[in-house]
KOLLUMDO-495936 format. One record per residue (C-alpha): residue number from 1; z, y, x. Coordinates in pm, whole numbers. Layout:
BEGIN
ATOM	NUM	Z	Y	X
...
# end
This chain:
BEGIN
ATOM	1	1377	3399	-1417
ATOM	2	1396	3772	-1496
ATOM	3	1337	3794	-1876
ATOM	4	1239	4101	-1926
ATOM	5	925	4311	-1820
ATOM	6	949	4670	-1657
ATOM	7	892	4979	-1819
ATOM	8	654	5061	-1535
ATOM	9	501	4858	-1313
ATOM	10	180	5036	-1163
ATOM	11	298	5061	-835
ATOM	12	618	5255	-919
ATOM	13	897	5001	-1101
ATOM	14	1232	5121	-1278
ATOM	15	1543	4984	-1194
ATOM	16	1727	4838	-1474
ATOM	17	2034	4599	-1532
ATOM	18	1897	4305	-1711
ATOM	19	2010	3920	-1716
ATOM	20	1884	3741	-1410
ATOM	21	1873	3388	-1383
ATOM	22	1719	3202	-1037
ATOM	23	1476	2907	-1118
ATOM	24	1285	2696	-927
ATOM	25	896	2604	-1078
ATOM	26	754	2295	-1033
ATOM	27	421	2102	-1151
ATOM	28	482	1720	-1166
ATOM	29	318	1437	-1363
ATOM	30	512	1192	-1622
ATOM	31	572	862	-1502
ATOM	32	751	545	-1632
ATOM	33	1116	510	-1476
ATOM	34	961	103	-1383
ATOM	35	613	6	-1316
ATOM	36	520	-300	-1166
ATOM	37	248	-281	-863
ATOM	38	12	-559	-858
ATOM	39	-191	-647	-524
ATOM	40	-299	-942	-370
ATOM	41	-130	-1030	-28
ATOM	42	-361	-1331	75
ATOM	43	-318	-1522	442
ATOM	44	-677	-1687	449
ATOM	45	-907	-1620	176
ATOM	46	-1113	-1311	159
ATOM	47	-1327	-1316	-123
ATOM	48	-1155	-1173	-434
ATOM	49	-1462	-1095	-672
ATOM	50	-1365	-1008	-1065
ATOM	51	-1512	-1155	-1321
ATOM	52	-1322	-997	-1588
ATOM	53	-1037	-730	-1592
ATOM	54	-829	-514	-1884
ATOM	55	-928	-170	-1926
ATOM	56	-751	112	-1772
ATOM	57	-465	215	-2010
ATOM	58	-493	-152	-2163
ATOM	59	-211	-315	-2391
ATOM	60	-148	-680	-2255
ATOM	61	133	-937	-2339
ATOM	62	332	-1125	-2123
ATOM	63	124	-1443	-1946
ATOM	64	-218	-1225	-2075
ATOM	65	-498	-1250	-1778
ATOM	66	-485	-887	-1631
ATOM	67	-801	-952	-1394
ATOM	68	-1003	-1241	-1393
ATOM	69	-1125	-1374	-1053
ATOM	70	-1394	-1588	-952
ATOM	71	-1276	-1902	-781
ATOM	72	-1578	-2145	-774
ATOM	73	-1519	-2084	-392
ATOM	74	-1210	-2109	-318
ATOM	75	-1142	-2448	-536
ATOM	76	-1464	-2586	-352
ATOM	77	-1292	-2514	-31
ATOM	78	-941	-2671	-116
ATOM	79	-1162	-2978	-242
ATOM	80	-1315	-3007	126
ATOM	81	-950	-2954	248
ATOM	82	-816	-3229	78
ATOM	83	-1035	-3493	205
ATOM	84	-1067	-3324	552
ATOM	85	-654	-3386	511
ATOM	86	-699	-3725	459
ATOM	87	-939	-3773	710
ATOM	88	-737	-3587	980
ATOM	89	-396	-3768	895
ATOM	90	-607	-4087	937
ATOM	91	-769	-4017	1267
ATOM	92	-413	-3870	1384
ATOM	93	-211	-4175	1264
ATOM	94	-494	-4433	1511
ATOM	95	-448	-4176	1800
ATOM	96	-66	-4211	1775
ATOM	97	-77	-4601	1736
ATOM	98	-277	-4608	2068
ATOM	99	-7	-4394	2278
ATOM	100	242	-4665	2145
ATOM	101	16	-4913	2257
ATOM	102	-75	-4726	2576
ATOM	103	348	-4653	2616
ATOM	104	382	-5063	2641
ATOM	105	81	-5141	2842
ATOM	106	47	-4942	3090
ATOM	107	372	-5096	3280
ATOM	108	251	-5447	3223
ATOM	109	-97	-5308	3362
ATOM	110	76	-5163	3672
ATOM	111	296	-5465	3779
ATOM	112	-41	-5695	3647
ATOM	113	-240	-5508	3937
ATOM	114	31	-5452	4200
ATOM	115	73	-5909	4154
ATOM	116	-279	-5970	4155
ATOM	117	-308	-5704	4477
ATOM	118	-32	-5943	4645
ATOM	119	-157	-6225	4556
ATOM	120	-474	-6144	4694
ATOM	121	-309	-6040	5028
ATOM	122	-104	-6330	5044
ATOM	123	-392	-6549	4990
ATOM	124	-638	-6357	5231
ATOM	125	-310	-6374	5496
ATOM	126	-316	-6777	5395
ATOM	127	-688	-6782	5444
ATOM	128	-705	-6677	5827
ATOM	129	-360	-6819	5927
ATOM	130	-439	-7131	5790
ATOM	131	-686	-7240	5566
ATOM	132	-991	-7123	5762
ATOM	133	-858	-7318	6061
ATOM	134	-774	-7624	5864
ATOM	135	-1117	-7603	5706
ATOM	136	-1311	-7600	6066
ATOM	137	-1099	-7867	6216
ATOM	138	-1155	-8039	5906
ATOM	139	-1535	-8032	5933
ATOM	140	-1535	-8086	6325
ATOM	141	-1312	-8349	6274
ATOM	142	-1552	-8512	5972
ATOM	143	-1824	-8497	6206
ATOM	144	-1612	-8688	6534
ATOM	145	-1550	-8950	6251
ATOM	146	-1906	-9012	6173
ATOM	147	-1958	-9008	6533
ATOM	148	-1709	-9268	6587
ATOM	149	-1767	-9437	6284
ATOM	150	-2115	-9518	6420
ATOM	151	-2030	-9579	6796
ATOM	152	-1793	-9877	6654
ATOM	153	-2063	-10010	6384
ATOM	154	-2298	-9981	6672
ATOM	155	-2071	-10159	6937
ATOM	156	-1993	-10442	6690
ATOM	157	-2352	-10531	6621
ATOM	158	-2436	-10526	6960
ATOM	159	-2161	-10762	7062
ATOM	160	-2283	-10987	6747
ATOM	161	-2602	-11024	6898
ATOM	162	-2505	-11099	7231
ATOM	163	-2262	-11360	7083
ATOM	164	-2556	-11551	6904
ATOM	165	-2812	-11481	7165
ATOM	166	-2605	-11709	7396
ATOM	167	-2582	-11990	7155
ATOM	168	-2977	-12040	7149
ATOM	169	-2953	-12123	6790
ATOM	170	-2872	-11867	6506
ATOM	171	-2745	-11975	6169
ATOM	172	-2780	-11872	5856
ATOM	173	-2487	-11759	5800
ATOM	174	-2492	-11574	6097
ATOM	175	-2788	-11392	6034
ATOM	176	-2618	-11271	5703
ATOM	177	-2347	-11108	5916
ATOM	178	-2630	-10992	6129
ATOM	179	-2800	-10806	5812
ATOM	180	-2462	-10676	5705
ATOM	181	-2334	-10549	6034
ATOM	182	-2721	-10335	6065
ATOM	183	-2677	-10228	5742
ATOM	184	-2349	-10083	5838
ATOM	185	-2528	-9932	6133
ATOM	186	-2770	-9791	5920
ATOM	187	-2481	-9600	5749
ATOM	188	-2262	-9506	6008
ATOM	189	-2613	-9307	6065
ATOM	190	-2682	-9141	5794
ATOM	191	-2345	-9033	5754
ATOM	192	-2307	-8888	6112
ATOM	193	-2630	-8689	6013
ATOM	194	-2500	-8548	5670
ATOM	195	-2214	-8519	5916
ATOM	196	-2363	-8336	6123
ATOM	197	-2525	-8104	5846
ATOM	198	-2239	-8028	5660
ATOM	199	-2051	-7949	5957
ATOM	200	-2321	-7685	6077
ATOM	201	-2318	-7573	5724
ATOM	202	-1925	-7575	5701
ATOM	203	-1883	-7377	6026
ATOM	204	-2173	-7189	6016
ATOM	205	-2210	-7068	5618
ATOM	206	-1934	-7193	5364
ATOM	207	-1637	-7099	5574
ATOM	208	-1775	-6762	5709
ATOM	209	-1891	-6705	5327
ATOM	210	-1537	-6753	5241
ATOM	211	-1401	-6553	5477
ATOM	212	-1590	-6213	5311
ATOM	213	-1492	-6343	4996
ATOM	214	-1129	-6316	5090
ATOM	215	-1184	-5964	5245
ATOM	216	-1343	-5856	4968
ATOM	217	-1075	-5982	4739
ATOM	218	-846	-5778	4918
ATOM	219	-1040	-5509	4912
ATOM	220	-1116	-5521	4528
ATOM	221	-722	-5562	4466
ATOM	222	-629	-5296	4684
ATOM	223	-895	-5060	4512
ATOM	224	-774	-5179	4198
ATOM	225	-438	-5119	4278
ATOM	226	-419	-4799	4409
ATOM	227	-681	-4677	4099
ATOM	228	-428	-4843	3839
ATOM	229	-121	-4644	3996
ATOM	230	-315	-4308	3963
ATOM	231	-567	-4360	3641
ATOM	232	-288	-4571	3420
ATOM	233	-21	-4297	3449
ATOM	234	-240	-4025	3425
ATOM	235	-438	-4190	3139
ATOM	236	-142	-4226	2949
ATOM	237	-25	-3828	3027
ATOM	238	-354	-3739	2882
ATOM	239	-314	-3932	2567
ATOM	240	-1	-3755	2524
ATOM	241	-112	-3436	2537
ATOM	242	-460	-3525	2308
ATOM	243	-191	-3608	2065
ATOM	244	22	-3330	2100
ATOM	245	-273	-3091	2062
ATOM	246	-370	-3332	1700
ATOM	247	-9	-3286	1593
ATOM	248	-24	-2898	1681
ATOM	249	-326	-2875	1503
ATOM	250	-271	-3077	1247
ATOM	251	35	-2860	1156
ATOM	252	-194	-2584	1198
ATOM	253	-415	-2693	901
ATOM	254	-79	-2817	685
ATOM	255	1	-2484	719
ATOM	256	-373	-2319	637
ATOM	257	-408	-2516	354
ATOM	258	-55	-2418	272
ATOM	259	-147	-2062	264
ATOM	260	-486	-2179	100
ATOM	261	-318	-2317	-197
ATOM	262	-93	-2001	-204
ATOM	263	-403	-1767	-209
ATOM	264	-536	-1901	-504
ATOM	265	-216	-1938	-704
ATOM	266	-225	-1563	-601
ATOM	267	-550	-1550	-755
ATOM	268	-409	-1620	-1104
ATOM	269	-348	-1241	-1208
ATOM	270	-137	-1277	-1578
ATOM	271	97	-983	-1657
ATOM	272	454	-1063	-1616
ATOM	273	589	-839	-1915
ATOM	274	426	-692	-2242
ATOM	275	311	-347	-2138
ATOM	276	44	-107	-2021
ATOM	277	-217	-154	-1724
ATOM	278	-287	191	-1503
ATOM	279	-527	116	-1240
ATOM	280	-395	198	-914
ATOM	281	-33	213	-783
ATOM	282	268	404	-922
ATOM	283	515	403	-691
ATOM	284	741	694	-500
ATOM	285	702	936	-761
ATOM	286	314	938	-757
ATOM	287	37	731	-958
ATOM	288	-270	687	-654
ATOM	289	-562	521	-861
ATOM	290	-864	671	-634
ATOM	291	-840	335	-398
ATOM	292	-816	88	-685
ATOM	293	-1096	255	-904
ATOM	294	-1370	178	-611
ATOM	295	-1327	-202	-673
ATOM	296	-1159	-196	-1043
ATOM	297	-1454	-320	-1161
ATOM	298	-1655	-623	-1323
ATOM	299	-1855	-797	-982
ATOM	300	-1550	-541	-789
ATOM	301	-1404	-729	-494
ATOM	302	-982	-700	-481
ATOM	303	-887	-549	-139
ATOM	304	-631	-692	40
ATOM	305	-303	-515	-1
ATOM	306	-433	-257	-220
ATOM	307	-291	-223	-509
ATOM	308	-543	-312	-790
ATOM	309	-308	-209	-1089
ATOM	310	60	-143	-1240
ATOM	311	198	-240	-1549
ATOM	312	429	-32	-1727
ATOM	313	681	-251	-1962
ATOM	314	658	-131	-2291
ATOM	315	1047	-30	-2274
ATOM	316	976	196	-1950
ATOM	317	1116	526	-2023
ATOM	318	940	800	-1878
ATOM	319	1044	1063	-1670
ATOM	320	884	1355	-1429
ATOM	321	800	1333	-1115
ATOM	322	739	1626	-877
ATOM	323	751	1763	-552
ATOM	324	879	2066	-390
ATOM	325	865	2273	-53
ATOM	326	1125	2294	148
ATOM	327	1282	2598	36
ATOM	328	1267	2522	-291
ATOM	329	1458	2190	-204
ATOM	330	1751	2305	-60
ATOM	331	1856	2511	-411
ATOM	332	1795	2215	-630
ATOM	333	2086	1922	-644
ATOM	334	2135	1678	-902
ATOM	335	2221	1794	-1283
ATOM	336	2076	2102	-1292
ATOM	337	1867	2174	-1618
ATOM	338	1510	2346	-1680
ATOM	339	1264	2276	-1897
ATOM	340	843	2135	-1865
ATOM	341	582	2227	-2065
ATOM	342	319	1965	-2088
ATOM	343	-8	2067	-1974
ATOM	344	-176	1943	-2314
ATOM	345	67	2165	-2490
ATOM	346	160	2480	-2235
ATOM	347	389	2632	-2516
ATOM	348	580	2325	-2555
ATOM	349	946	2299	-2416
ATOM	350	1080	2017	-2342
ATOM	351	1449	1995	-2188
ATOM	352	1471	1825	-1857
ATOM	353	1807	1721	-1617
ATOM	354	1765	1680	-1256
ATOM	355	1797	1348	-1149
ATOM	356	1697	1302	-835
ATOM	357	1629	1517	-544
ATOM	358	1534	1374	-211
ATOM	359	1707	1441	112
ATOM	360	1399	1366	355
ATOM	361	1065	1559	320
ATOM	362	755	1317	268
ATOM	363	509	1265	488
ATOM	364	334	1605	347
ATOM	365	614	1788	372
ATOM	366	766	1772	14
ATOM	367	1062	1665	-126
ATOM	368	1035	1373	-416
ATOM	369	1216	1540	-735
ATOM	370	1309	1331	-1029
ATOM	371	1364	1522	-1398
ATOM	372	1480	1274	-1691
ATOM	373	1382	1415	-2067
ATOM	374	1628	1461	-2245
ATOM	375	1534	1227	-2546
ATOM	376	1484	1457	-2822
ATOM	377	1188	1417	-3025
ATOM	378	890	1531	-2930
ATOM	379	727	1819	-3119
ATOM	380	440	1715	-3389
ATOM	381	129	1681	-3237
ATOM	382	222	1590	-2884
ATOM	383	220	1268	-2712
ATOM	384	317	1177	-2384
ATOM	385	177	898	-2191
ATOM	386	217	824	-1781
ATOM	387	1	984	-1597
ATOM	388	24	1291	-1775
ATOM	389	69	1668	-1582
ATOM	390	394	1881	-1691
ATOM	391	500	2225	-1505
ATOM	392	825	2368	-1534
ATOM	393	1132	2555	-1416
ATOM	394	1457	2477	-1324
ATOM	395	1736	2684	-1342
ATOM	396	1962	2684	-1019
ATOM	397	2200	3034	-1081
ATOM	398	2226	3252	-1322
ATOM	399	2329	3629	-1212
ATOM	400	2448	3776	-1571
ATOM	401	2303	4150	-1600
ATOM	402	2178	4280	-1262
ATOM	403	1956	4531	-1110
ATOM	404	1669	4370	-967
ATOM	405	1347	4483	-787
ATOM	406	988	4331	-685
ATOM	407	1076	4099	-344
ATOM	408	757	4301	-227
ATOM	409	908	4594	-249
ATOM	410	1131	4516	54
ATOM	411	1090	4620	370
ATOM	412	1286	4424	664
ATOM	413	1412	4633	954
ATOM	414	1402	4577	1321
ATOM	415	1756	4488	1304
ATOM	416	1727	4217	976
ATOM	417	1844	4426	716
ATOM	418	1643	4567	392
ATOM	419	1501	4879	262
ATOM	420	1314	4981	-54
ATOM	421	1103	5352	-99
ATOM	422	1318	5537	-341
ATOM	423	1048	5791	-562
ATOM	424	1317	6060	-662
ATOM	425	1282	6319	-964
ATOM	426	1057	6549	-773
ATOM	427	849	6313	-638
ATOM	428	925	6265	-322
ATOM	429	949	5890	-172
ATOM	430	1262	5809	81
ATOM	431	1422	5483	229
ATOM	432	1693	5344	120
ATOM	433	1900	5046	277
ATOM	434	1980	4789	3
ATOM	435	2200	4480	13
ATOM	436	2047	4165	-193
ATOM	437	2086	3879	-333
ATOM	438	1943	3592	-570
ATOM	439	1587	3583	-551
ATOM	440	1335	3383	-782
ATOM	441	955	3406	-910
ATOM	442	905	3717	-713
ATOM	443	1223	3911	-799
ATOM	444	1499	3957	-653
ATOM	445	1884	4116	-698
ATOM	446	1990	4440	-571
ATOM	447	2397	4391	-506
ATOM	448	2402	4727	-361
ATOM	449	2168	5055	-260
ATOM	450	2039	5139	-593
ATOM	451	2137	5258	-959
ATOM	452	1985	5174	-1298
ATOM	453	1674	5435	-1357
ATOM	454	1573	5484	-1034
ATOM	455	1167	5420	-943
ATOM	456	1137	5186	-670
ATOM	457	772	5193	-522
ATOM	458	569	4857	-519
ATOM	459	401	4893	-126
ATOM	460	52	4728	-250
ATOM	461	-33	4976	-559
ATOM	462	-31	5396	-466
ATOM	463	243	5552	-624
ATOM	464	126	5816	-919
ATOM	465	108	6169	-871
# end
């Protein structure tokens, strides 16, 4: 900072030795060294309406409701997912008692259908090797019996009459075995036709009937067989996987109403310290309300990830924050002193240290600079609260007496090097090379080229005649 004005300064300025000291202006706002964001991170729930909320720039006390939010929905929907809980472990717990069942059974369904497939072969193989043979010689044989049967009965009565024909003279007792021995011809008759008849019906029907039965059997067993060894395995591969998918799902929900539950314990807003409530976030040297202020609100809805609010702990120093170009960056590092003038009170000087200084630019280009106060009282009248606006200097060198000139008064050269117009006593203007030095706030020092009392001529006001 140069601290003293020229004698002359319209368009023409003398050069005189005065202290020089190089500073470095700034315009920051006043912040609190710790401020706690607030902002809702929530995994499933959307719906974040407010009901009720603390002013901007509101006291609170620890475990005091910062924003009230309307959960009528969100407790209606954990209700459902309780009992849909229930109701899902209940359904999952019968799906995995059937695989266990299906695990055991389905082996002792296999080997139960590959048996009853032999047996059925073995009995169809018993059936035409020997059965069915035995069962037609059986009838054809029943039949030659009759036959017989009633050739004998026949033969005997006919020798019994011939016996008492001869004797002229039959008895009584005689013609008893005479009744007898017709009735048993009568017999041997009727049983060589149902003979007869159930031989026809044997050969012709009930043995040929039995014969597709035992083919079809087979058949049936075979089918079955051959349908159990593909549908039992394949049965039991799908049950697997039906409860594999319940389990996955089922740890699906556990975990959405997991994050349910989580969402509206994140729904109970209470500040965590006594303090202050700024709407908005205050982080990285800057306080960003315009987001938070759209929804900051009563019937607002809470944005996801936004912050809604900080609170500032009531022991929070504060401090300035401010950022810088480039330039000005590189001349600053940590401990220098200056001074900020709030902008409520633009005469007011209040000491500041360097604190901070970033070594990476923001994403705007700036450099984050951090100035603690100092810690002396503030002067009557003012008040300082975050949020506030401060500009300032800081000094980074401090030249003692030098001769120093307008920086727009130099000229640079083709070949890098300076020159100022020179007005001399008679009036005439000439260049003159000059080496220089510090510069700051639009002045800069003249190390060599120049004396004290010379008029240097400003290039953007005519010189005076």
């Amino acid at each position: 900072m140069f601290l003293a004005l020229p004698a002359a300064y319209g368009g023409e300025f003398k050069v005189e030795k005065k202290p020089f000291k190089s500073t470095v202006g700034f315009e920051g706002s006043f912040l609190p060294a710790e401020a706690l964001v607030i902002k809702v991170d929530p995994k499933v729930w959307t719906d974040f309406t407010i009901q009720e909320l603390v002013a901007q720039g509101g006291a609170v006390k620890k475990g005091d409701p910062i924003v009230v939010l309307d959960t009528e929905g969100i407790d209606r929907q954990l209700a459902d997912d309780a009992d849909a809980t229930i109701a899902r472990k209940m359904a999952l717990k019968g799906s995995e008692l059937e695989l266990a069942n299906l695990e055991k059974t389905t082996p002792w369904r296999l080997e139960a259908a590959e048996v009853a497939y032999k047996r059925a072969r073995d009995d169809h193989q018993y059936f035409v090797e020997v059965s069915r043979p035995l069962q037609e010689e059986s009838a054809e044989r029943s039949l030659q019996s009759a036959e017989r049967y009633l050739e004998s009965a026949t033969e005997e009565l006919n020798q019994l009459l011939k016996m008492y024909k001869e004797d002229d003279l039959t008895e009584e007792t005689e013609e008893i075995i005479l009744k007898r021995q017709r009735y048993s011809v009568e017999s041997a008759e009727f049983r060589l036709r149902s003979a007869k008849l159930s031989t026809k019906r044997a050969l012709e029907v009930t043995i040929p009937r039995s014969a597709v039965d035992q083919e079809q059997a087979l058949k049936d067993a075979e089918v079955a067989w051959k349908t159990a060894r593909e549908s039992l395995p394949a049965a039991l591969q799908q049950k697997r996987l039906d409860i594999k998918k319940l389990q996955v799902a089922d740890k699906r929900a556990d975990a959405n109403s997991k994050d349910l539950q989580a969402d509206r314990d994140q729904m109970e807003i209470r500040a965590s310290a006594n303090g202050t409530i700024y709407y908005g976030e205050m982080a990285n040297g800057r306080w960003n309300p315009v987001s938070a202020a759209k929804f900051m609100k009563v019937g607002g809805k809470i944005l996801p990830r936004v912050a809604l609010a900080s609170l500032i702990p009531s022991n929070a120093k504060l401090h300035l924050d401010a950022f810088v170009d480039e330039s000005a960056a590189a001349k600053l590092k940590k401990g220098l002193k200056g001074y900020v003038a709030p902008v409520s009170s633009p005469r007011s000087r209040l000491s500041v240290e360097l604190g901070k200084v970033a070594t990476h630019p923001a994403v705007d280009g700036k450099y984050h600079i951090q100035l603690t106060l100092s810690g002396e009282e503030l002067p009557d009248g003012l008040s300082l609260v975050p949020g506030m606006k401060g500009k300032g200097k800081i000094t980074i060198g401090d030249e003692g007496d030098s001769l120093a000139v307008p920086s727009k008064a130099l000229k640079e050269e083709e070949d890098g090097t300076y020159t100022v117009k020179v007005k001399s006593a008679d009036g005439q203007e000439s260049s003159t090379p000059v080496t220089v030095g510090a510069e700051s706030n639009g002045m800069i020092v003249v190390l060599s080229g120049l004396q004290e009392g010379q008029i240097v001529i400003t290039p953007d006001e005519p010189s005076s005649k």
